[in-house]
C-alpha positions as CSV (number, residue, x, y, z in Angstrom):
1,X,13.4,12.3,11.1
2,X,13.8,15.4,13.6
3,X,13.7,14.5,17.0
4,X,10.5,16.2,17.9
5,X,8.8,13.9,15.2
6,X,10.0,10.9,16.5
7,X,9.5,11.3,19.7
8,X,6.1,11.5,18.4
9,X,6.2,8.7,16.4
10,X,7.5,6.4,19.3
11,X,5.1,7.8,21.8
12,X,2.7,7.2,19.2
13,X,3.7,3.4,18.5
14,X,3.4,2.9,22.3
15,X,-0.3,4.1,22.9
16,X,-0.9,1.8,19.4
17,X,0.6,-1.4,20.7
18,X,3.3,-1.3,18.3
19,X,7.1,-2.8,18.8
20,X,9.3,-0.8,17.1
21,X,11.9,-3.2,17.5
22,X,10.3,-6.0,16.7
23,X,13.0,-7.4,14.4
24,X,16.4,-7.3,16.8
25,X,18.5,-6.9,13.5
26,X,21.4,-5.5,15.8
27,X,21.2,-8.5,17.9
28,X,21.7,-12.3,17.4
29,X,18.7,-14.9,17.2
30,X,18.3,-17.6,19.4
31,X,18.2,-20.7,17.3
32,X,14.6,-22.2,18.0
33,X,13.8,-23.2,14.9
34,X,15.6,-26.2,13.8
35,X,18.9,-24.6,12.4
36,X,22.2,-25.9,12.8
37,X,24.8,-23.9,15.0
38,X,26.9,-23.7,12.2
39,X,24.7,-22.5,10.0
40,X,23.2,-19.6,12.2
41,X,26.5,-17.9,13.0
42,X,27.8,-18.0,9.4
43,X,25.0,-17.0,7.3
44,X,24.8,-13.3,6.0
45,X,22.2,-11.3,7.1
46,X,19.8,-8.6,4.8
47,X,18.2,-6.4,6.5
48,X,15.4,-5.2,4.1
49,X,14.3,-1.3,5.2
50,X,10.9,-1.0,5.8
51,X,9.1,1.3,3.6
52,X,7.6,4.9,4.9
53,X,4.0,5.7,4.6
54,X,4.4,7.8,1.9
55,X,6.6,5.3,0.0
56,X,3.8,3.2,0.9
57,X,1.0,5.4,-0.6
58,X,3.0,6.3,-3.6
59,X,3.8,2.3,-4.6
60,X,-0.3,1.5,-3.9
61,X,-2.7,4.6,-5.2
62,X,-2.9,4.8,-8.9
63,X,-1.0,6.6,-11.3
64,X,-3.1,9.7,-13.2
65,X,-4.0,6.7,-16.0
66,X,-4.7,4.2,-13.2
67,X,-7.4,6.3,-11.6
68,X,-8.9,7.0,-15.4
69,X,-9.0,3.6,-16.5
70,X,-10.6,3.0,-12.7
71,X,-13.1,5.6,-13.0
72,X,-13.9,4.1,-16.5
73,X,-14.4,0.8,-15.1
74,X,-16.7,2.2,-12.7
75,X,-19.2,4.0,-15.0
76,X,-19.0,2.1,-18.4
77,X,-21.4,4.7,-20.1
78,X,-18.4,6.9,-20.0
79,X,-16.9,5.1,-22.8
80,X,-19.6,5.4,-25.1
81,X,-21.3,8.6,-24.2
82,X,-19.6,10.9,-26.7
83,X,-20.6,8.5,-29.7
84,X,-24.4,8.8,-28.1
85,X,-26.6,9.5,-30.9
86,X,-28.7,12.2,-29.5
87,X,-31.6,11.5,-31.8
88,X,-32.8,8.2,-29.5
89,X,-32.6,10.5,-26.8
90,X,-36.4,11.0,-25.9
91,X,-37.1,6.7,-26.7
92,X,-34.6,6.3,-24.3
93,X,-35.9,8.5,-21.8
94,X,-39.7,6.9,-22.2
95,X,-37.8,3.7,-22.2
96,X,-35.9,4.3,-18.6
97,X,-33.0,2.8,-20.3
């Protein structure tokens, strides 16, 4: 990320509320919740990475298939309209089916 950007980004995280460094995965924890000495200070750590927002958008939003069969799911006529018969069009119509 250029410079520029991130100053954005981090002015932007500030106005928002947001703690960038919520996570302190340079630092060491405190132990406050129940662990043993030993087991703190000898553990490995993994640090997962966070994904982007367009990593973000591309793992969520539909494929090209996805948004077909969603679109299908959404109008259920569409399935059947091309094997319509067109002669029950008019009874339909008088019908308001």
């Amino acid at each position: 990320m250029s410079s520029a950007s991130s100053k954005v980004g981090h002015g932007l995280a500030k106005v928002l509320g947001i703690k960038l460094e919520y996570r302190n995965e340079l630092g060491r924890e405190n132990i406050t919740r129940g662990e043993s000495v030993f087991s703190v200070s000898s553990a490995d750590t993994y640090v997962e990475e966070e994904p982007t927002v367009a990593e973000w958008f591309r793992e969520t939003l539909p494929d090209g298939q996805g948004l077909l069969r969603y679109v299908k799911s959404l109008f259920p006529f569409v399935n059947w309209l091309p094997f319509y018969n067109m002669q029950w069009l008019a009874g339909d119509l008088v019908a308001g089916k």
